[in-house]
N, C-alpha and C positions, 0 to 999 in steps of 0.2 A: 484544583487538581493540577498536579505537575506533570510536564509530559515528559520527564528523563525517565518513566518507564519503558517507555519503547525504545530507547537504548541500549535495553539491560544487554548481556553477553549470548553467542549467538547458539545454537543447542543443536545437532546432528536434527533432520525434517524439517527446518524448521518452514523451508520453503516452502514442505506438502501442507503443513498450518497455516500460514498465510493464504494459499492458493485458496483450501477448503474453509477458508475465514471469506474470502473475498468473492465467492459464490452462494454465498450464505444468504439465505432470501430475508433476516433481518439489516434494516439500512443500520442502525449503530454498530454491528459486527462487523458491516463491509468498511465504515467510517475508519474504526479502532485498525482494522487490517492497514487499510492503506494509508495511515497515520504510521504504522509497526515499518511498512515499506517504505516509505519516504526517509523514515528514520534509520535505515541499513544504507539505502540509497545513501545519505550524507556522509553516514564516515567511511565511505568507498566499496561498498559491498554491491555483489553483481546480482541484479534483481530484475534483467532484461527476462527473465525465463518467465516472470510473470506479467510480462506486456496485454497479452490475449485478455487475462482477467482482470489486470486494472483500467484496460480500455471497457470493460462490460458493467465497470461501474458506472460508466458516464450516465447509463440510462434511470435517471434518479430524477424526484423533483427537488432534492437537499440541495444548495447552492455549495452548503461547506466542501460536501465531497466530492463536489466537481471541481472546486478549484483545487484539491489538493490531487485530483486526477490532473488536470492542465499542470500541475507542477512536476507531477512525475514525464506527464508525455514532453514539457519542455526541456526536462535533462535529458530525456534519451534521443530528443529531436537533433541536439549537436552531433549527436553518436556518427 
């Protein structure tokens, strides 16, 4: 599986999709979200409005999507 999916180009909601991805009481849906978010995060897109909901992912026993939670709270901890 490649991940320059979540790169694709960025589409008007796309944040209210993420948000309502990232509340999602499936854990692969919140995975794939905060995968979509990390990947905006990188090529300089502002995704601080979804802090609330990707701090609510933490509450997981998945290890993966905790660390790619700590990845996001370590870029916006320099903010």
């Amino acid at each position: 599986m490649t991940d320059s999916k979540y790169f694709t180009t960025t589409k008007k909601g796309e944040i209210f999709e993420l948000k309502a991805e990232l509340n999602s009481d499936k854990k692969e849906k919140k995975k794939e979200a905060v995968k979509k978010v990390i990947a905006s995060m990188t090529v300089g897109k502002d995704v601080s409005a979804l802090f609330p909901d990707v701090v609510n992912c933490m509450q997981t026993d998945n290890l993966e999507l905790k660390k790619l939670v700590y990845l996001y709270l370590m870029n916006y901890a320099k903010s």
